[in-house]
C-alpha positions in Angstrom: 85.5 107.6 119.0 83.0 108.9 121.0 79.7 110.2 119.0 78.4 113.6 119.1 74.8 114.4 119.8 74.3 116.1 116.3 75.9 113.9 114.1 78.5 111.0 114.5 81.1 110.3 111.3 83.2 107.5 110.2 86.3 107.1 107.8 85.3 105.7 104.6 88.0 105.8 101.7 89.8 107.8 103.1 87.5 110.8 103.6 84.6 111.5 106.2 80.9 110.2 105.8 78.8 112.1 108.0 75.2 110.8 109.9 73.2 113.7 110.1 70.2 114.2 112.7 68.0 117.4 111.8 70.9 120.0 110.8 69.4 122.4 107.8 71.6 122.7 104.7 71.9 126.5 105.9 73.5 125.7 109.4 75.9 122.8 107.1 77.1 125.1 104.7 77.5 127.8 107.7 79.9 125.7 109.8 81.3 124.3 106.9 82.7 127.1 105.3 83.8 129.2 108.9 85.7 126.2 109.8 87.5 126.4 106.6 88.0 130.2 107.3 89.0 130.2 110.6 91.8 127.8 109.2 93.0 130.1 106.6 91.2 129.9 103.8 90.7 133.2 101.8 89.7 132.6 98.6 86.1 131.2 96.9 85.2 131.0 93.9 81.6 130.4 92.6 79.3 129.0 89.7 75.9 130.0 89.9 73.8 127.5 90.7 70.5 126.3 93.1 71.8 122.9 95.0 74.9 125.0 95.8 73.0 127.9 96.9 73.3 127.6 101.1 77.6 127.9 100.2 77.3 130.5 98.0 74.8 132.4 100.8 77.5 131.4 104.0 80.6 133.0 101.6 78.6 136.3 101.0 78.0 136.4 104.8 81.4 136.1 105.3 83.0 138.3 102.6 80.3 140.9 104.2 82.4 140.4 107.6 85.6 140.6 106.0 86.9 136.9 106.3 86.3 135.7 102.9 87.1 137.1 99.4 84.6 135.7 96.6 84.9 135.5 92.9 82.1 134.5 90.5 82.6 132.9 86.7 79.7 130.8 85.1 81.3 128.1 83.5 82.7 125.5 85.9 85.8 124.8 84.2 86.8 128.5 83.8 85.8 128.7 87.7 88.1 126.0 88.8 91.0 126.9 87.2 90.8 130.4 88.3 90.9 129.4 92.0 93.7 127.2 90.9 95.4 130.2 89.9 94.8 132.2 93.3 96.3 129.2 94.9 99.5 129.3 92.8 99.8 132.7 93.3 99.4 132.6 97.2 100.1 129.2 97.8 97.7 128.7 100.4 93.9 126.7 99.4 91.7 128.3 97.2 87.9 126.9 97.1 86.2 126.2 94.1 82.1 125.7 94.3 79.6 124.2 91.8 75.9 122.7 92.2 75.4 119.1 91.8 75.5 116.7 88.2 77.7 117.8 85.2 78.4 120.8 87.3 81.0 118.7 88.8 82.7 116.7 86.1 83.3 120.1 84.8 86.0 121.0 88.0 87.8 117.9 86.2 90.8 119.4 84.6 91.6 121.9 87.2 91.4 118.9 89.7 94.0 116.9 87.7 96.4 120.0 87.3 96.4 120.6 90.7 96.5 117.0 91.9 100.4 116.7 89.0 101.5 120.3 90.3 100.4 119.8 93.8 98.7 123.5 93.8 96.5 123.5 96.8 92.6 123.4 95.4 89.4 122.4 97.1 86.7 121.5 95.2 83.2 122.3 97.4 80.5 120.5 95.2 76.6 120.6 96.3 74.9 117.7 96.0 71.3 116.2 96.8 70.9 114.0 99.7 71.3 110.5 99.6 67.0 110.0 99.9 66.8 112.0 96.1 69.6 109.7 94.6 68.2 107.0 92.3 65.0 107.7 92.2 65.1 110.3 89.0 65.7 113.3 90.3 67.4 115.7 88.1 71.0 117.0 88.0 71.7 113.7 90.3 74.7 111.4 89.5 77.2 109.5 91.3 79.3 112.5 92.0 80.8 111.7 95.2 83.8 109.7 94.2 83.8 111.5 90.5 87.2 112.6 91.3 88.4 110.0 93.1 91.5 109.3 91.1 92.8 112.6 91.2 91.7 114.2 95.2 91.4 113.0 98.3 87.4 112.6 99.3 85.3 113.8 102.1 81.5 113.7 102.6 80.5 116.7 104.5 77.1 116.7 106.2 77.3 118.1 109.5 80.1 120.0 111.6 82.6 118.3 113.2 86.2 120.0 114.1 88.2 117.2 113.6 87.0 116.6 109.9 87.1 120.3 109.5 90.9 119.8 110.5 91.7 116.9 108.0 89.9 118.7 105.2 92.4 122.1 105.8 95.3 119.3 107.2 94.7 117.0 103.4 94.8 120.9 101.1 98.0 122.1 102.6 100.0 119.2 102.1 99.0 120.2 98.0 97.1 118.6 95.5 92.9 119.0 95.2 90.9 118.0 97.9 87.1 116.8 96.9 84.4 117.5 99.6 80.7 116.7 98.7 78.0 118.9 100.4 75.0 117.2 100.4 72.2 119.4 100.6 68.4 118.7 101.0 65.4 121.9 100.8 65.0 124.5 101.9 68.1 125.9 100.4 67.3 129.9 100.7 66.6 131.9 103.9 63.5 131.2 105.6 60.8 134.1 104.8 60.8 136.4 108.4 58.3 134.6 110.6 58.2 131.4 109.0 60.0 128.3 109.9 61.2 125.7 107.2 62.5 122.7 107.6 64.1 120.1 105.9 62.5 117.1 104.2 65.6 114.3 104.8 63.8 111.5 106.2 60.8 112.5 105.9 59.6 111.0 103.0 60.1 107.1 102.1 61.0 106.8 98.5 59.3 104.1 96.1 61.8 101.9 94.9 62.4 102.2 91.0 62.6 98.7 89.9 64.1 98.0 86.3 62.5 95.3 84.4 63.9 93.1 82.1 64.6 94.4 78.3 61.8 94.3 75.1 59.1 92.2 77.4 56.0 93.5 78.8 55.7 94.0 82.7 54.6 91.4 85.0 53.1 94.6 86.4 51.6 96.0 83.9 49.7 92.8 83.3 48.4 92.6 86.5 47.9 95.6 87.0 45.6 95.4 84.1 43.8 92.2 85.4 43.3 93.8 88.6 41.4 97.0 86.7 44.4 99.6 88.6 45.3 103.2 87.1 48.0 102.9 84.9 50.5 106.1 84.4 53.1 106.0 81.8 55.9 108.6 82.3 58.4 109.1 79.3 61.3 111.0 79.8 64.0 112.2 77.1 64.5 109.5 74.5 64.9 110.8 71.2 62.9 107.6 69.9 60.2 108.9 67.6 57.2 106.3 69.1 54.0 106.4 68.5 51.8 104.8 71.3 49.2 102.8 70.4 47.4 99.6 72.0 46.7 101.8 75.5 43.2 101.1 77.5 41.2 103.6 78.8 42.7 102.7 82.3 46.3 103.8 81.2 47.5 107.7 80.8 50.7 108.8 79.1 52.3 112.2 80.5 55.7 112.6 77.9 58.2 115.1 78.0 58.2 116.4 74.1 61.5 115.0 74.0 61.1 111.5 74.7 60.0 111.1 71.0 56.8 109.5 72.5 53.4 110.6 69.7 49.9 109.5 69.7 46.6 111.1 70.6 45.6 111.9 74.0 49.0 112.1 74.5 49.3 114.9 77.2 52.9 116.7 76.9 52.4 119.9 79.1 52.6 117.8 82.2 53.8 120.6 84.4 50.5 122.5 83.2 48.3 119.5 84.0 49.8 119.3 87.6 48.6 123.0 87.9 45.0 122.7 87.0 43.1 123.6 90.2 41.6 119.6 89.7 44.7 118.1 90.0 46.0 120.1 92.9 42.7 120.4 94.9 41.7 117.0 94.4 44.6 114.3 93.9 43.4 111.0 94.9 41.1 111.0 91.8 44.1 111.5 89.4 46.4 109.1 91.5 47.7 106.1 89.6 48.8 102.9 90.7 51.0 101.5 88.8 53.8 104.1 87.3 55.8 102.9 84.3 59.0 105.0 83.9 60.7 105.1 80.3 64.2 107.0 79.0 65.9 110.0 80.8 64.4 111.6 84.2 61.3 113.3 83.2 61.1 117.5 83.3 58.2 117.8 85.7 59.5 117.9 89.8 55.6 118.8 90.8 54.4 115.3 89.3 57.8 113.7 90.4 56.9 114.4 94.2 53.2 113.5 94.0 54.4 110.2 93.0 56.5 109.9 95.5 54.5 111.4 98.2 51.7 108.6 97.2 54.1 105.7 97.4 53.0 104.1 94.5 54.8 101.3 92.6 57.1 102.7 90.0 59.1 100.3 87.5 61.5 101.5 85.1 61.3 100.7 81.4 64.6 100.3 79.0 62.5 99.9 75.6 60.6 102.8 74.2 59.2 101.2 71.4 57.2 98.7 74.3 54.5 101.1 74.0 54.1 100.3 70.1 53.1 96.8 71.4 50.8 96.9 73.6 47.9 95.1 73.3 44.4 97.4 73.3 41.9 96.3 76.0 38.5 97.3 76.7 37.8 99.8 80.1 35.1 100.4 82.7 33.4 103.6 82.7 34.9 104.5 86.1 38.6 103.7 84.7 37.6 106.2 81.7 36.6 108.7 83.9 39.8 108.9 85.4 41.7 108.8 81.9 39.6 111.7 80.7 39.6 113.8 84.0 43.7 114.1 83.0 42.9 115.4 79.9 40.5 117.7 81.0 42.7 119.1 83.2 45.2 120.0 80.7 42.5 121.7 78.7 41.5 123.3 81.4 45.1 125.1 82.6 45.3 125.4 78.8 42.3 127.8 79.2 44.2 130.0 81.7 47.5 129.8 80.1 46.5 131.5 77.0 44.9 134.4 79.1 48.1 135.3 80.9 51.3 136.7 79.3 52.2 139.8 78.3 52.7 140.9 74.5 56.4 141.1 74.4 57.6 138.7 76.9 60.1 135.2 77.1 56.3 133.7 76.5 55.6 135.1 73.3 58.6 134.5 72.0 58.5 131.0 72.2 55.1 131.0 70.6 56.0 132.5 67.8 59.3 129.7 66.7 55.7 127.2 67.8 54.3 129.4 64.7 57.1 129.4 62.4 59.2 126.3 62.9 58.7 124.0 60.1 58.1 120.5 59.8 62.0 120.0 58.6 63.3 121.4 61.8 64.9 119.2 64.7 64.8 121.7 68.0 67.0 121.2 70.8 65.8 123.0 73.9 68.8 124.4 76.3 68.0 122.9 79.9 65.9 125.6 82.6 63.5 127.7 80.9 63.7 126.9 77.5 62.6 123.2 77.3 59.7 124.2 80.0 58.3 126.9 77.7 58.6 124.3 74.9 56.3 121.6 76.5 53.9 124.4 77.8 53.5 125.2 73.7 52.9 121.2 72.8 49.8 121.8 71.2 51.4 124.3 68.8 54.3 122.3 66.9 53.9 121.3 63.5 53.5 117.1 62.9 57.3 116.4 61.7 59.1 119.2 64.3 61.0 116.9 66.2 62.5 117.4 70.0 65.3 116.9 71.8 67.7 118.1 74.6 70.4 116.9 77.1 68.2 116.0 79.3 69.9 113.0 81.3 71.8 115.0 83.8 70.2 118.3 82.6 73.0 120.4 83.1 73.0 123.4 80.9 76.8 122.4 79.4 77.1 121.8 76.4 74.2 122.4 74.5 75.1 124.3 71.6 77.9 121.8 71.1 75.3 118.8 70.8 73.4 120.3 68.9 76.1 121.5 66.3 76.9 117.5 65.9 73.3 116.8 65.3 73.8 119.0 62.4 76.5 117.8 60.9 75.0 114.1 61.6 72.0 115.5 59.5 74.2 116.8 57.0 76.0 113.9 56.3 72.6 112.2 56.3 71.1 114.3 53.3 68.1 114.5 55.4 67.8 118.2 54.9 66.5 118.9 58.1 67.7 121.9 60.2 69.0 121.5 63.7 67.7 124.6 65.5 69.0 125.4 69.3 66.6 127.2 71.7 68.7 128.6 74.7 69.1 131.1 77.3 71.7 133.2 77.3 74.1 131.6 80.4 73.7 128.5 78.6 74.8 130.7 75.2 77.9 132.3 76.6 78.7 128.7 79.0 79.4 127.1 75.6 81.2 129.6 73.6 84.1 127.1 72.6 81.8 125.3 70.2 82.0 127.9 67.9 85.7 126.6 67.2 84.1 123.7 64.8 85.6 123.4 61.4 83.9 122.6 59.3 80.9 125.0 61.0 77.2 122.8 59.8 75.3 125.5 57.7 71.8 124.1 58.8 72.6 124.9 61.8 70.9 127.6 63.5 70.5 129.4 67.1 67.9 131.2 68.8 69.3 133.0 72.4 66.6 134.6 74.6 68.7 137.2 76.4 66.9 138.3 79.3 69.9 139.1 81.4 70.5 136.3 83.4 69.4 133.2 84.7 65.3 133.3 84.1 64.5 130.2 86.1 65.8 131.3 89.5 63.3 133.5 89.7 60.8 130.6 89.3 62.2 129.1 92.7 61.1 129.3 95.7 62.7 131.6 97.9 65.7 132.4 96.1 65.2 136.2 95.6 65.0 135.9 99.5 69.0 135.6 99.2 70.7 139.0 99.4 73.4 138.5 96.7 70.5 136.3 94.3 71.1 138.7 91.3 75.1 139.0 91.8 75.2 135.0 92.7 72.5 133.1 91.9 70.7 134.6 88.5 73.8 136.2 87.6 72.5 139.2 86.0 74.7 141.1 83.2 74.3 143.4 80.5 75.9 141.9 77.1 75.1 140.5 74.4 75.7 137.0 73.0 76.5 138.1 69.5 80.0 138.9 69.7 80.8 135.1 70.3 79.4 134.7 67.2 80.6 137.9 65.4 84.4 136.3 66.1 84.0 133.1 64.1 82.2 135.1 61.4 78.6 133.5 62.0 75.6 135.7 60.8 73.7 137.2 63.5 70.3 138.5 63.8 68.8 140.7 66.9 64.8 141.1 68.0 64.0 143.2 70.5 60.1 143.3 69.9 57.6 141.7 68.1 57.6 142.7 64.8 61.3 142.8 64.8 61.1 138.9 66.2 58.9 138.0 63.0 60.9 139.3 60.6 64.1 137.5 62.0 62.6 134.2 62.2 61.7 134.2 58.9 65.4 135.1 57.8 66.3 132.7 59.8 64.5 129.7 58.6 65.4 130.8 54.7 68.8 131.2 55.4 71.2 128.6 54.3 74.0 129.1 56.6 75.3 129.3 60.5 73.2 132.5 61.7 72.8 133.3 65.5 69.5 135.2 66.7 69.8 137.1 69.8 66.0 138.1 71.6 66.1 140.5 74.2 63.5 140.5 76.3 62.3 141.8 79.6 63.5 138.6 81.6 62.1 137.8 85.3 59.5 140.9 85.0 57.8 138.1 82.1 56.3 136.2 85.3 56.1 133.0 83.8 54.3 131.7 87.5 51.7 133.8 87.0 50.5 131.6 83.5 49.6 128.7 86.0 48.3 130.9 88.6 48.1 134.6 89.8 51.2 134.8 91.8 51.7 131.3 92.1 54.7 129.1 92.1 56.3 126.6 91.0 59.2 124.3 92.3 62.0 123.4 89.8 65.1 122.7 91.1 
């Protein structure tokens, strides 16, 4: 086969892998989805999402020319089975398209029924580039051969016609057909004048090396009898740990629900990475040695320094390592560093509490900081919801405890786990109450766990409503898409309370703050199910504009 200038591709179980050299994610999803048109297809179906963002920009060009038809449903499963549908009606491929991680074990039944009935389905899932896979990025599994049982595979990366022709040649014959996009930044139009570019191969990743279970680093001990920085990152673990036994050389930056306690802890690690200190001036704050424990950690800012630096990362299995850690003494330089973190926490600390408006997604979550009580377990929804959490982690009450799906951090499922934590709790006679913090897509995404019988009556759910998807407005470049409201933030009008209304659940509304107060304290001396719905203002709240006056921040 002779190899194309652009990109060459190979047969690899029994689908197309594709080379890439220096084709955006833009031009990809462009040719990608023409060539399917331009072969017949007529139908596409969306999720919102961000990593899927270039396909769901390339079928809005096209509907707006008349070649393409697109239809948009938020949950994934719902999604796929409607373009199932179309292609049972018509009998010619519909496309189904999600962004990367759980996104894409959701397209799972509709992939098996049309794999038995031989309906016609292709399955268009986003993924991150091979450079961002294993080294704890979020929403990244091992999604390319998810389906594999069930659809034929092809890795799309570039834009050849003869793949193009196999991909159209494999969906007519019937059955699903599985083609992975991966995807690398920037994935929104270019601002007018200025060019971006993409990062693949730009950037050499440090490798993540595990080490072995319950035994203290050969790195960490010589990095210790070398005098090097030491950073500890603890991602979602659910573990309640309380460090102790660190030197003065050694900083710990914890999501608030890795379980991970102790003073000088510093949760707010997005907050940290935007004190002007840390931005301006890096190399003082650079470790280097980073220890990684539990789930991929929340902050992308810090997770990119690190790799930028290249510094030796190693991955720890055993949370409660840090309970056994012998204490040390430190040089005055090493302190220095330890205490210029902590000052730069304090410091954005100082600027966040200057900037939010009185009624806002922002004061809302400061006042559940005021009222949750020491009995309450909350579990943050995925997006906004845990971010606003760790911004508040000087606020929470000593027994609150924290905790989210923060592994593959897709926003499935979330009132459902936390509905089994509180009937694990119940069972327990703990008497704690489980508490879910959410947004409304994540709300609405999970409607079907209202169906539990018995329904746990300490648990309770707090929905900011603010219309839509709140954190797309946080990204970079994405209101520069023409369809982002329709598409991408998936902006509506409804409430969330009728899903609970149908299953008889108690429901509270807020829609300022005196009316939040009251509610809150309903809620926490209630002793059954009860739903609180908050409307607020939404993407006018500016939560950029807490680190820095129209700053931004990078979070997908």
């Amino acid at each position: 086969m002779g190899r194309d200038p652009i990109e060459s591709a190979e047969r690899i179980e029994g689908g197309w892998a594709m080379s890439v050299v220096r084709i955006d994610s833009l031009e990809r999803a462009r040719r990608l989805l023409t060539g399917l048109c331009a072969r017949g297809l007529e139908h596409f179906v969306l999720s919102p999402g961000s990593r899927n963002a270039p396909l769901i920009g390339a079928a809005a060009q096209l509907e707006s020319e008349g070649l393409l038809t697109t239809h948009r449903l938020l949950d994934e499963r719902s999604a796929a089975h409607f373009a199932l549908g179309l292609a049972m009606a018509s009998g010619q491929p519909a496309a189904v398209c999600c962004t990367s991680g759980t996104a894409v074990a959701n397209l799972g039944p509709a992939i098996i029924e049309a794999a038995t009935s031989k309906v016609p389905l292709i399955a268009l899932t986003a993924d991150r580039p091979a450079h961002l896979h294993n080294v704890g990025e979020s929403q990244t599994i091992a999604q390319a051969s998810l389906h594999a049982e069930h659809a034929r595979l092809f890795s799309w990366e570039a834009g050849r016609e003869d793949a193009l022709d196999d991909i159209w040649a494999a969906a007519i014959q019937g059955g699903a057909v599985h083609v992975n996009v991966p995807l690398d930044s920037p994935l929104y139009p270019a601002e007018q004048g200025i060019s971006e570019s993409s990062s693949a191969g730009d950037k050499t990743n440090p490798a993540v090396r595990p080490e072995p279970k319950g035994q203290v680093p050969e790195a960490l001990l010589n990095a210790r009898e070398k005098g090097e920085r030491v950073m500890w990152i603890c991602g979602g673990g659910h573990r309640q740990v309380e460090v102790g036994g660190l030197g003065q050389r050694e900083v710990v930056l914890a999501d608030l629900n890795s379980g991970v306690r102790g003073e000088g802890v510093i949760h707010a690690v997005d907050r940290a990475m935007q004190s002007s200190e840390v931005k301006e001036h890096w190399p003082r704050f650079e470790p280097e040695l980073v220890l990684v424990l539990g789930a991929p950690y929340l902050s992308r800012v810090l997770r990119e320094r690190i790799r930028d630096c290249g510094v030796k990362t190693v991955q720890i299995t055993v949370a409660d390592l840090l309970e056994s850690l012998p204490t040390e003494a430190s040089s005055s330089r090493e302190k220095a560093w330890w205490t210029a973190w902590h000052n730069a926490n304090l410091q954005q600390l100082e600027v966040q509490q200057g900037r939010h408006k009185e009624w806002s997604d922002f004061s809302v979550y400061q006042q559940i900081a005021e009222v949750a009580e020491g009995n309450w377990d909350l579990h943050w929804g995925n997006s906004t919801a845990v971010r606003y959490a760790q911004l508040l982690a000087e606020k929470w009450r000593k027994g609150v405890r924290h905790f989210g799906n923060r592994g593959a951090a897709g926003i499935d499922g979330s009132t459902s786990t936390a509905m089994g934590q509180a009937a694990a709790e119940k069972a327990a006679s703990q008497g704690r109450n489980v508490v879910l913090v959410c947004g409304d897509l994540s709300f609405m995404y999970d409607a079907g766990a209202w169906t539990v019988r018995p329904l746990p009556h300490n648990f309770k759910a707090v929905v900011i409503n603010n219309g839509g998807g709140g954190i797309f407005s946080w990204l970079e470049g994405a209101q520069r898409m023409p369809t982002f409201e329709r598409d991408i933030a998936a902006r509506h009008n409804e409430s969330v309370l009728p899903i609970a209304k149908m299953h008889g659940v108690k429901t509270l509304q807020a829609t300022d703050e005196e009316g939040l107060r009251r509610a809150l304290d309903e809620l926490a001396c209630t002793n059954e199910a009860v739903v609180l719905e908050v409307i607020t203002p939404g993407a006018e709240d500016g939560f950029c504009g807490i680190f820095a006056p129209g700053g931004t921040i990078t979070l997908a």
